[in-house]
C-alpha positions as CSV (number, residue, x, y, z in Angstrom):
1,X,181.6,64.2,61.2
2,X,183.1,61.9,59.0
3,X,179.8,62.0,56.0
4,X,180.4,66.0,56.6
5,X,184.6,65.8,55.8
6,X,183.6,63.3,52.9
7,X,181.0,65.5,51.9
8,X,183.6,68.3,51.9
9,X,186.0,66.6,50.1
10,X,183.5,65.7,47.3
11,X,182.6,69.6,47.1
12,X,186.3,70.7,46.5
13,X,186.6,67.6,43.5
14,X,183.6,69.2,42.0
15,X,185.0,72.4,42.1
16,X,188.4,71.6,40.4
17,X,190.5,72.1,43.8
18,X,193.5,71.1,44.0
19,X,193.5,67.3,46.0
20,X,196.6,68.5,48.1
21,X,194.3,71.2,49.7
22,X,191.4,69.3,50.2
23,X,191.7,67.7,53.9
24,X,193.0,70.7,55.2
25,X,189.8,72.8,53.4
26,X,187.2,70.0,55.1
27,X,188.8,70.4,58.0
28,X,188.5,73.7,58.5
29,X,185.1,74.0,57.1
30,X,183.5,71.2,59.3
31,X,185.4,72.9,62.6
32,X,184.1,75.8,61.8
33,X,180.5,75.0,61.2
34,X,181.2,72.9,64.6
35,X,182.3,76.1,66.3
36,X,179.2,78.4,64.6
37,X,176.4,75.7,65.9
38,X,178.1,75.7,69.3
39,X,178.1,79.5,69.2
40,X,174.5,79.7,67.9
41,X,173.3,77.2,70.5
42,X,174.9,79.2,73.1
43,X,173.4,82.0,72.1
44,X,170.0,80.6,71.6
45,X,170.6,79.1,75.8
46,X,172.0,82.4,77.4
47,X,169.5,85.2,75.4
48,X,166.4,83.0,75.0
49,X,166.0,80.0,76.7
50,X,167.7,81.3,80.2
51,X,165.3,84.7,80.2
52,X,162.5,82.7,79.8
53,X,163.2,80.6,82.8
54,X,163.8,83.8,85.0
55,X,160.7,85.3,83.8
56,X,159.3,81.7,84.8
57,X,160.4,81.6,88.3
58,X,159.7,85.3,88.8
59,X,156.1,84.8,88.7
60,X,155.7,81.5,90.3
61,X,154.6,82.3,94.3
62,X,157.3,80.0,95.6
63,X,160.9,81.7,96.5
64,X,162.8,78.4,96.0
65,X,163.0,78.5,92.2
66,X,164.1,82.1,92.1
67,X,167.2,81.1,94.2
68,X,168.2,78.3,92.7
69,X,167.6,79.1,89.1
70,X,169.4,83.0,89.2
71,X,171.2,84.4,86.9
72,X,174.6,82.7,87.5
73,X,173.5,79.4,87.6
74,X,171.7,79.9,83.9
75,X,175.1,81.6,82.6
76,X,176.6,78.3,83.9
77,X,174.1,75.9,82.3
78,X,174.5,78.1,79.0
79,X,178.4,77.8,78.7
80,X,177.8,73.2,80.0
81,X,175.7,72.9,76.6
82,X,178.1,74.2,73.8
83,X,181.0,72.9,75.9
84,X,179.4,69.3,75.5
85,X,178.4,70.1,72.0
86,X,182.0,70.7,71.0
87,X,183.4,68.0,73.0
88,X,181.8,65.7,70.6
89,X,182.0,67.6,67.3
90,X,185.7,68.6,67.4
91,X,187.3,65.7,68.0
92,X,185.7,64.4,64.7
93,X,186.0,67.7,62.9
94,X,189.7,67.1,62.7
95,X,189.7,63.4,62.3
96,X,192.0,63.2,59.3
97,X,194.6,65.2,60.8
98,X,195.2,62.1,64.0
99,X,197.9,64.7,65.6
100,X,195.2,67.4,65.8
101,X,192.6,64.7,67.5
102,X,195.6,64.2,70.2
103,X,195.3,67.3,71.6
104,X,191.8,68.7,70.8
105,X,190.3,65.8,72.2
106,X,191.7,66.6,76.3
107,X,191.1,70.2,75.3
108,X,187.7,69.5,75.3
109,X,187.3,67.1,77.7
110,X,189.2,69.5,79.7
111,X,186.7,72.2,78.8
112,X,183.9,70.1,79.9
113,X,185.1,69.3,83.2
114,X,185.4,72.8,84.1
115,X,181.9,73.7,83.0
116,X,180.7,70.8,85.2
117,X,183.0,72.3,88.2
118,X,181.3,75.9,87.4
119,X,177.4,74.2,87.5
120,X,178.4,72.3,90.5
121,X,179.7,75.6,92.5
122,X,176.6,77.6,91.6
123,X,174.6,74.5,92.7
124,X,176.3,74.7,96.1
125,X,176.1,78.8,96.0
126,X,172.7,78.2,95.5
127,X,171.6,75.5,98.1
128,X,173.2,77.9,100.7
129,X,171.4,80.4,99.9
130,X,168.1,79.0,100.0
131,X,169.3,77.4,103.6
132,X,170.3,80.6,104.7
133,X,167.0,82.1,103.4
134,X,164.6,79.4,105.1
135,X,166.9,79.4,108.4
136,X,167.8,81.8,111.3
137,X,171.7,81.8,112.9
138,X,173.0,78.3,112.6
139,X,172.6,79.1,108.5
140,X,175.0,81.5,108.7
141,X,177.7,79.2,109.7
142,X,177.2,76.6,107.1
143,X,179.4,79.1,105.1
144,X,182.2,76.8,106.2
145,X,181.2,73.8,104.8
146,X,179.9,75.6,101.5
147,X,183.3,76.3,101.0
148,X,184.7,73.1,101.8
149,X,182.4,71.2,99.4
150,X,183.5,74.1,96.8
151,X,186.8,73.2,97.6
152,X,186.2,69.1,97.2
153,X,184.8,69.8,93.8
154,X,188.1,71.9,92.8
155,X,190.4,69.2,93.8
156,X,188.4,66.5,92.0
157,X,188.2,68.7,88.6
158,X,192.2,68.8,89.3
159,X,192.4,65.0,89.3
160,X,190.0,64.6,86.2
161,X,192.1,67.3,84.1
162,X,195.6,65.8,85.4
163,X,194.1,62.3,84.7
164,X,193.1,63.4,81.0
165,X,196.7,65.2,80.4
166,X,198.5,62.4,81.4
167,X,196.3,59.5,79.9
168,X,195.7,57.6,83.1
169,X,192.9,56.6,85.4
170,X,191.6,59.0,87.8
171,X,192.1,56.2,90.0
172,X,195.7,55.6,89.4
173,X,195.9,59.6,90.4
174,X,194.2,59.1,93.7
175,X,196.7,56.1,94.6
176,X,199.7,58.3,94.1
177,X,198.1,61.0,96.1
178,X,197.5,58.4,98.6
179,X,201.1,57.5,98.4
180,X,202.1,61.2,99.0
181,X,199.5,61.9,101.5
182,X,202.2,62.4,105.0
183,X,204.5,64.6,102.8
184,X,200.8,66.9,101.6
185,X,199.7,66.6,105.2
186,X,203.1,68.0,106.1
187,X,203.0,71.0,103.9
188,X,199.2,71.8,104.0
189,X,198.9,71.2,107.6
190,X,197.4,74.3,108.7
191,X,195.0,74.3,106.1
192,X,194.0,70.5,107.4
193,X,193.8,71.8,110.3
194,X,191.1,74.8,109.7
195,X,189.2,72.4,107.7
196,X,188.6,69.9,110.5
197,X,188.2,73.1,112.9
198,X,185.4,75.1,110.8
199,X,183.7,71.8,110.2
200,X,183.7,70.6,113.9
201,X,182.6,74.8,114.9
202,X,179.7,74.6,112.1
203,X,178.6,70.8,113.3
204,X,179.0,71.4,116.9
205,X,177.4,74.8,116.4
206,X,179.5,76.3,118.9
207,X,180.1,79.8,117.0
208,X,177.8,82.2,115.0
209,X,178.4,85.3,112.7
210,X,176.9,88.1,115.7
211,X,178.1,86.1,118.8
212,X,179.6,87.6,121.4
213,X,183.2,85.4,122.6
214,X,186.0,86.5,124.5
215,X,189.1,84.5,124.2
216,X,191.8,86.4,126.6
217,X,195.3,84.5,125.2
218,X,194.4,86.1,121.5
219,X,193.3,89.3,122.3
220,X,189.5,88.6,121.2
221,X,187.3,90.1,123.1
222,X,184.1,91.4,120.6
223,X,181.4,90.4,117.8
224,X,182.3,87.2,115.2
225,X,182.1,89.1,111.9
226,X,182.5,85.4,109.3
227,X,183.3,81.8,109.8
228,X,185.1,80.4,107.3
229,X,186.9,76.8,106.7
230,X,190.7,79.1,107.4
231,X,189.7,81.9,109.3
232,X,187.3,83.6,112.4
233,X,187.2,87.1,112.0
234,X,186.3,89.2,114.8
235,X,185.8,92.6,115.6
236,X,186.3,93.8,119.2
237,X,184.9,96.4,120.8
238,X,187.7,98.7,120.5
239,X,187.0,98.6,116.9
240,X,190.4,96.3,116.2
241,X,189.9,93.1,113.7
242,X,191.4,90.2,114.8
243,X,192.0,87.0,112.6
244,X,192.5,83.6,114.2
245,X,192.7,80.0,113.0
246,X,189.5,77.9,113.8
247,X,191.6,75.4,115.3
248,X,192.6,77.5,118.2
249,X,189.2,78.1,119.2
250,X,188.5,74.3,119.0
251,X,191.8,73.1,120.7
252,X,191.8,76.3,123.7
253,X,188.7,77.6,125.7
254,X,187.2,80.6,124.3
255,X,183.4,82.0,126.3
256,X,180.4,82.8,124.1
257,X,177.9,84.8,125.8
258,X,174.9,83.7,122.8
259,X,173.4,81.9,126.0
260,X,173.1,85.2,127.5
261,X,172.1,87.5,125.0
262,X,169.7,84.7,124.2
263,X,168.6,84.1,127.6
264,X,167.2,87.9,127.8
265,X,169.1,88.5,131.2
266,X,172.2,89.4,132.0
267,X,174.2,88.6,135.3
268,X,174.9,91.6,138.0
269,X,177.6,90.2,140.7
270,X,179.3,92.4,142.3
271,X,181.1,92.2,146.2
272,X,181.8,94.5,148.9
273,X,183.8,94.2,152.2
274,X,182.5,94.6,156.1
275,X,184.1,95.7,158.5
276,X,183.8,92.5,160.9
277,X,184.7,94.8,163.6
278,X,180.9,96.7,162.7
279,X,178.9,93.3,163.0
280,X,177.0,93.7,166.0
281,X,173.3,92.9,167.6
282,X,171.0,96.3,166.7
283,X,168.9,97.9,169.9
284,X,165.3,97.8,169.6
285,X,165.4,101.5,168.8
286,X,167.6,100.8,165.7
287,X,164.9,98.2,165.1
288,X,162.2,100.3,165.0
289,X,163.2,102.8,162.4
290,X,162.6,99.8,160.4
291,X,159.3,98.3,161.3
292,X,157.5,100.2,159.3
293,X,159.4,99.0,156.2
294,X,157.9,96.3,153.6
295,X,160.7,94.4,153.3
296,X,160.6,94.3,157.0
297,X,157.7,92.0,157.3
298,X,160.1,88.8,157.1
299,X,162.1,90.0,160.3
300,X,161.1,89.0,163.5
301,X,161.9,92.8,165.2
302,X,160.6,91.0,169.1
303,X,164.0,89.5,169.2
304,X,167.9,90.6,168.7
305,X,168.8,91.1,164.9
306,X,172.3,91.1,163.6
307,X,172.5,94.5,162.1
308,X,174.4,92.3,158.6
309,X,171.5,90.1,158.8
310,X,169.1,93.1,158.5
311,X,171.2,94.9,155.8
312,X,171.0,91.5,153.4
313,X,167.5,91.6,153.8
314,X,167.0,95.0,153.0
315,X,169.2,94.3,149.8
316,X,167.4,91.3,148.3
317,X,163.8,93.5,148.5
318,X,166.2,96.7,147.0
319,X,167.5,94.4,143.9
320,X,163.9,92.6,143.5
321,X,162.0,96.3,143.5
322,X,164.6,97.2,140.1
323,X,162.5,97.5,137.1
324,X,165.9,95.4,135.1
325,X,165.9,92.9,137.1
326,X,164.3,89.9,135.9
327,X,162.9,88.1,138.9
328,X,162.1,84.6,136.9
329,X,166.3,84.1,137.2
330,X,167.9,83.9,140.5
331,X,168.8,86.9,142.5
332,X,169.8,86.9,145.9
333,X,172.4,88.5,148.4
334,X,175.2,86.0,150.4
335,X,178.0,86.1,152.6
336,X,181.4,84.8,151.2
337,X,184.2,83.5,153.1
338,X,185.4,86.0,155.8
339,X,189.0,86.8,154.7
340,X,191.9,89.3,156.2
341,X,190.1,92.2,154.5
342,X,186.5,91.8,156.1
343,X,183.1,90.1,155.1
344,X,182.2,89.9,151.4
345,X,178.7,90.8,150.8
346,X,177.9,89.5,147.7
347,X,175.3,91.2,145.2
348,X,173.8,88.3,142.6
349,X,171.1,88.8,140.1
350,X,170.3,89.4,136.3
351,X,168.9,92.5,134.6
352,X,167.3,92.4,131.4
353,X,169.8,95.6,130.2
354,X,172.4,93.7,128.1
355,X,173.7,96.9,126.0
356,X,176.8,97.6,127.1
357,X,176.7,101.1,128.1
358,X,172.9,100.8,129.9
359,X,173.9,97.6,131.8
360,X,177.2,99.4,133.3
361,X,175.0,102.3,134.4
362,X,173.0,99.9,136.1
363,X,175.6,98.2,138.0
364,X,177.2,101.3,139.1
365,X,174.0,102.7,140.5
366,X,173.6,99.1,142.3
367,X,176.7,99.8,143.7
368,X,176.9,103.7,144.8
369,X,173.1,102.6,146.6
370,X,174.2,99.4,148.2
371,X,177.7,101.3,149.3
372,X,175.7,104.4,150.6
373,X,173.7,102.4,152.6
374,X,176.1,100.3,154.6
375,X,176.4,103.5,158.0
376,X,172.6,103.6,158.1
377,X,172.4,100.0,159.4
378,X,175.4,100.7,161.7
379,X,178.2,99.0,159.3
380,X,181.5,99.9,157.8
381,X,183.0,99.2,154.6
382,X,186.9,98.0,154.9
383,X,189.3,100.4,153.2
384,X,192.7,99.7,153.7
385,X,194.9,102.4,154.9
386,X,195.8,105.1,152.6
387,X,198.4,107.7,152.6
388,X,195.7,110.1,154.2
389,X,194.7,108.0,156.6
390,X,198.7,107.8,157.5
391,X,199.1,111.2,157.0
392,X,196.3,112.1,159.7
393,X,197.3,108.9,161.7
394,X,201.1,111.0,162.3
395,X,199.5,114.1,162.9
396,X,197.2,112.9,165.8
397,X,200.1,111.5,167.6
């Protein structure tokens, strides 16, 4: 730059220019030329160079290279080279004007270090992408710590350019920072926070984009829509959108039901009450209307049966003859606890149904059937009184 100013200046005394005009004319003929090669070289990177690469990567059989070398991340390369190129030429462009070089010279370097910051977030953009496109679920959630590199590499192109505009050492930055760090943990703690928490959810893989949670003391109760570093959105089934922190899925309980939707079953339990006072032996005539029965075959009909005893069995062959019900999981029928209110009969097994609508339908017709057949094996379902049953009670007497 300096043979090119000297150069300049030898022009003008050729040319019979007045001396007092003669820095000021190199000057601006050197930054200019400066400028126009930067200019040309960009275009020479963004209209030629970078369409040749695409064309590259478009016909190569591999899917890698078309990801990480799209469009964006050659517009980014494009606008690093000039930047560079102008970091160096400037600075010595103006050299005989030493207040000039004071402030192009961060200008630049503060030019630079935001080209750099724009490569490095396509980079990142990038690499998810091509995770995303070589993974299934857990890929999705990596959205979290995307952005949280993407925010590292902001905060350290902050230091650099404060560094630069105040003349000091990046490190001497970090060390006041680090001075200042309970007052910034103070003011950004929420945003601490959901960093931790959306790294900890992604790590732990404990959430998903498409999972199903329900967490009762927020209200959530649908599909995860995005996972990011501040928020979990989710849309419940009513339609609504609900926003919440990560960290109050990480520091409260919240149910995911990916291990059932996964699983390919879904659970059926569901209890009703006998009357104890209908619990009695069955006669070998009420035996016999069942001997002919396949689910039978286990009952020893020579001896006294417990009509409850017969109806479970009769149950467990019902729920394992259901073309839902997936018979590799456990499905069975018990007897809870015998409270004030009778003997729960407990119905227990998983159908392959998981759509919402399908899988209700099924459990209702489970029901009506098991609830229908309680007076044919000589049972009662408990009821407590209600104002009929008052009502008839008065008129009797």
């Amino acid at each position: 730059m300096n043979q090119f100013l000297q150069w300049g200046i030898d022009v003008q005394r050729g040319m019979g220019i007045d001396p007092a005009y003669h820095n000021l004319c190199a000057t601006l003929a050197v930054s200019a030329a400066a400028i126009a090669v930067a200019v040309a070289v960009y275009y020479i990177c963004s209209r030629v160079v970078s369409p040749m690469v695409l064309r590259i990567a478009a016909r190569t059989s591999i899917k890698w290279d078309d990801i990480l070398l799209n469009p964006g991340m050659m517009k980014a390369l494009s606008e690093v080279v000039p930047a560079i190129m102008l970091s160096m030429m400037l600075p010595g462009a103006v050299a005989l004007y030493p207040e000039a070089v004071g402030w192009v010279t961060p200008i630049m370097s503060i030019t630079v270090v935001i080209a750099v910051t724009n490569v490095a977030n396509r980079i990142l953009l990038a690499v998810y992408e091509l995770i995303c496109s070589h993974t299934t679920i857990p890929a999705q959630s990596l959205k979290g710590i995307r952005q949280m590199l993407q925010l590292i590499a902001i905060i350290v192109a902050f230091i650099i350019v404060v560094s630069i505009l105040v003349g000091k050492s990046p490190v001497i930055i970090l060390s006041g920072l680090g001075a200042s760090a309970a007052v910034l943990m103070l003011v950004f703690k929420d945003s601490i926070l959901g960093l931790v928490a959306g790294v900890q959810l992604t790590v732990n893989d404990m959430l998903h984009p498409g999972d199903w949670i329900t967490a009762p003391r927020y209200g959530v109760n649908g599909v995860v829509q995005e996972v990011t570093l501040t928020t979990v959105k989710v849309q419940n089934f009513d339609m609504t959108i609900v926003t919440i922190p990560p960290y109050s899925l990480v520091s409260d309980a919240f149910q995911n039901w990916r291990g059932m939707q996964s699983s390919g079953g879904r659970r059926i339990m569901r209890s009703i009450n006998i009357d104890a006072n209908s619990v009695t032996f069955m006669t070998p005539g009420q035996l016999s209307r069942f001997s002919g029965q396949p689910w039978a075959s286990r009952l020893d009909l020579s001896v006294r049966q417990v009509n409850l005893t017969v109806f479970r069995h009769y149950l467990e062959h019902y729920i394992s003859t259901l073309a839902s019900c997936v018979s590799s999981m456990t499905a069975m029928v018990r007897e809870l606890q015998p409270t004030s209110e009778g003997i729960p009969v407990e119905i227990y097994f998983f159908t392959s149904l998981q759509e919402w609508v399908s899988y209700e339908h099924t459990q209702a017709d489970v029901l009506d059937h098991v609830i229908a057949m309680v007076p044919g094996f000589g049972l009662r379902i408990y009821q407590s009184p209600s104002g009929l049953d008052l009502r008839a009670a008065l008129a009797g007497k």
